[in-house]
C-alpha positions as CSV (number, residue, x, y, z in Angstrom):
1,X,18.5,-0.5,-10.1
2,X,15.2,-1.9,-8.7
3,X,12.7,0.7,-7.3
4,X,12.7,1.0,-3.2
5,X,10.8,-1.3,-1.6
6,X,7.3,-0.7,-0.1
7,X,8.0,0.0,3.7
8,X,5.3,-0.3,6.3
9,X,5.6,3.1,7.3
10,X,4.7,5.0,4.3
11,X,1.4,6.4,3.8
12,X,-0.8,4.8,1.2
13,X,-1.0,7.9,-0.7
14,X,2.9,8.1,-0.7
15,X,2.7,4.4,-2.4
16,X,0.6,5.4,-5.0
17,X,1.9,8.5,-6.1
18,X,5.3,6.5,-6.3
19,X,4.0,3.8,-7.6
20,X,0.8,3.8,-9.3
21,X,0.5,0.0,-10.7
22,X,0.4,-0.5,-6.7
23,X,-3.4,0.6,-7.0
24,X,-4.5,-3.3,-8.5
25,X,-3.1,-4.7,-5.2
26,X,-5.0,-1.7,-2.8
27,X,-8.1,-3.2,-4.8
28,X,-7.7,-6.7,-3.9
29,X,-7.0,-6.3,-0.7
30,X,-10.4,-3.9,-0.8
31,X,-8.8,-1.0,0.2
32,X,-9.2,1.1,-3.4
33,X,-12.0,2.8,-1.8
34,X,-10.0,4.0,1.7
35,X,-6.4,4.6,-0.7
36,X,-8.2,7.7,-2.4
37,X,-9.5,9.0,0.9
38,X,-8.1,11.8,3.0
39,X,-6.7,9.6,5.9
40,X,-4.9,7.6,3.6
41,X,-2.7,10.5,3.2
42,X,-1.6,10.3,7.1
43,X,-2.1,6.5,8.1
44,X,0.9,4.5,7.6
45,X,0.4,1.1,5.4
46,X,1.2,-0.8,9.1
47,X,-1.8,0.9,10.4
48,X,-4.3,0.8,7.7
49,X,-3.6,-2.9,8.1
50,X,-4.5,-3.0,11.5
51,X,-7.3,-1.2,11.0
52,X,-8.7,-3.5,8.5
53,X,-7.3,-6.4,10.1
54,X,-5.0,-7.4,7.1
55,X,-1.6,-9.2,6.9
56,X,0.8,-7.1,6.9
57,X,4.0,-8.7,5.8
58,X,1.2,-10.4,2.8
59,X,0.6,-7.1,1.6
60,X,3.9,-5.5,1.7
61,X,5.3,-8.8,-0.2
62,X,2.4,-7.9,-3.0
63,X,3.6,-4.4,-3.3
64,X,6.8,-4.5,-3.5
65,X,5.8,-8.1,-6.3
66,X,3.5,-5.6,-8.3
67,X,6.9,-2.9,-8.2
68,X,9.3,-5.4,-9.2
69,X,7.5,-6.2,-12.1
């Protein structure tokens, strides 16, 4: 059985405590600095890539890639 997927409106805290191989993907997308902060712990991944003016669907797709395996 494959592990959930990634879904936009988990916390980025919540993906890395469930998954912590997800942090290499957080750094690319620059974001290993804001993943250990306190807001990551309410901001949904949807938002954070708002925020930062990322691509979404891009990101999710590399989460759930790294997850996979």
């Amino acid at each position: 059985m494959s592990p959930s997927p990634v879904l936009m409106q988990m916390s980025i805290a919540d993906i890395l405590t469930q998954y912590p191989q997800t942090a290499t993907v957080f750094e690319k997308y620059g974001l290993h600095r804001y993943a250990t902060s306190q807001t990551a712990q309410f901001e949904n991944l949807e938002a954070s890539a708002l925020v930062h003016s990322l691509n979404l669907n891009q990101l999710v797709s590399d989460l759930n890639h790294v997850i996979q395996g």
